[in-house]
C-alpha positions, 0 to 999 in steps of 0.5 A, a space after each residue: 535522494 541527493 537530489 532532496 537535498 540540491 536546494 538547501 545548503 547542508 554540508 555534504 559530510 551530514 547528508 551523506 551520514 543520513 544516507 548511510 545511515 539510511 542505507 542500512 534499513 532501505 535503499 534510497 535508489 528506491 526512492 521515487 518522484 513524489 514519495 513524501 520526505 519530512 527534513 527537519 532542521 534547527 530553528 537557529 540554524 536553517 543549515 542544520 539538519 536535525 533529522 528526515 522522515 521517509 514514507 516508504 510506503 502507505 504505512 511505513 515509515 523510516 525516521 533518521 535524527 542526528 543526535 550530536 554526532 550519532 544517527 538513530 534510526 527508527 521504523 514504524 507503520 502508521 496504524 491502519 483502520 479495517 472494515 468490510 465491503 460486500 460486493 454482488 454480481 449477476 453475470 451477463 456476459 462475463 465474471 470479470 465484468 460483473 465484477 467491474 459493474 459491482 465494484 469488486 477490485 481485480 485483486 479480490 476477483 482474483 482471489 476468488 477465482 483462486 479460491 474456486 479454482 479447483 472447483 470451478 472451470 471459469 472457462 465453460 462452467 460460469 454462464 449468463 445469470 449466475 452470481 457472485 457475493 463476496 465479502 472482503 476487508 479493506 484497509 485505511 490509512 489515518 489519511 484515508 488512503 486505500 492500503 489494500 483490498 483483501 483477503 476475503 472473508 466470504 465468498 459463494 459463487 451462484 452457479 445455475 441456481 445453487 450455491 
């Protein structure tokens, strides 16, 4: 994270004090190229460093603000937006490229497969012509960006004609 902070000239003894203080919620060694920083800094003083936000995740968010000689730290998740997609398949040679062809995200065909495990021999039981239907939610970010995929609401696997 020292590295953020190599182009702008703030003391080390603050930058410093923002790490600790960070240290006490996240570990800033988990920090990695790409992963957005907001620094914010007085508008008298460009080498006064006010507070940072780290995105440490899709959602997540860890805000420091030097509050005279204090450091507070707050943690809070953006809020996210939940629909559901239906996902369909005929099998023609295998689940899992069905699964591909319609759309259906790996970790969702997972958790079906989970799901029918103790029913279903995914080995001898799935042949040509037999389906799938799945319905699952998919979470948003306020950006739009893909959160997660899951869990399933629905699933019924079509096996040799019967649901």
């Amino acid at each position: 994270m020292s590295h953020a902070f190599l182009n702008m000239t703030i003391p080390e003894k603050t930058m410093y004090a923002f790490i600790d203080k960070l240290k006490s919620e996240f570990s800033p060694k988990m920090i990695r190229a790409g992963q957005r920083i907001k620094v914010y800094i007085n508008k008298k003083d460009k080498d006064d460093i006010r507070g940072l936000v780290i995105q440490v995740d899709k959602v997540k968010f860890i805000e420091i603000f030097k509050l005279e000689e204090n450091f507070v730290l707050n943690k809070y998740e953006q809020p996210t937006v939940i629909t559901h997609k239906k996902s369909s398949g005929e099998i023609e040679s295998s689940l899992y490229l069905a699964a591909e062809k319609s759309g259906l995200p790996i970790s969702v065909l997972m958790e079906m497969v989970r799901i029918f495990s103790f029913d279903v021999d995914f080995q001898r039981e799935i042949r040509k012509g037999d389906g799938f239907e799945v319905l699952y939610e998919v979470q948003h970010n306020q950006d739009g960006e893909l959160v997660r995929n899951g869990p399933i609401n629905s699933a019924v696997l079509i096996l040799e004609g019967e649901r």
